[in-house]
C-alpha angles and dihedrals in degrees: 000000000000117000121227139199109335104007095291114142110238111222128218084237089064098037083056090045085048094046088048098048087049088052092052092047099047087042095056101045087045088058096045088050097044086052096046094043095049087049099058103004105170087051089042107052105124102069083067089085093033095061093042087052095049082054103047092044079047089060095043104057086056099037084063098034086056106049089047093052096044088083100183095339099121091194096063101043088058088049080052099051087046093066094047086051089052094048087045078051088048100043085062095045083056099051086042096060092036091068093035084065120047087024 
């Protein structure tokens, strides 16, 4: 186990509290851009990158969680590295559509 702040143990129970909250969170702010930005889009460009962001960083978390917590299990590390591959696809997405943007 990996200690914390402080010395505290962190248990598998709070790093999985922690990773849903963050899920609610991301997935929240993805739908309410996604909304704002399809309503009045020209005005509303630059949530584009930002969604894209909030889901590559998404992707990531888990990507990383996952592959930490796959131990020997081949098949799951390759999942894991799957998602990683996925945020690295949506981070230049995200610059993409950045200077696609204010260019």
């Amino acid at each position: 186990m990996r200690y914390g702040q402080y010395g505290k143990r962190r248990s598998p129970r709070n790093t999985i509290l922690m990773l849903d909250w963050l899920h609610i969170i991301i997935g929240v702010l993805v739908v309410v851009m996604a909304v704002i930005a399809f309503i009045d889009p020209e005005h509303n460009m630059i949530l584009f990158p930002l969604i894209f962001l909030l889901a590559a960083v998404l992707n990531g978390v888990n990507g990383i969680y996952r592959y930490r917590q796959s131990g020997r299990d081949k098949k799951k590390k390759v999942l894991a590295i799957g998602l990683l591959l996925i945020a690295v696809f949506l981070l230049i997405m995200t610059i993409l559509s950045g200077i696609s943007i204010w260019r």
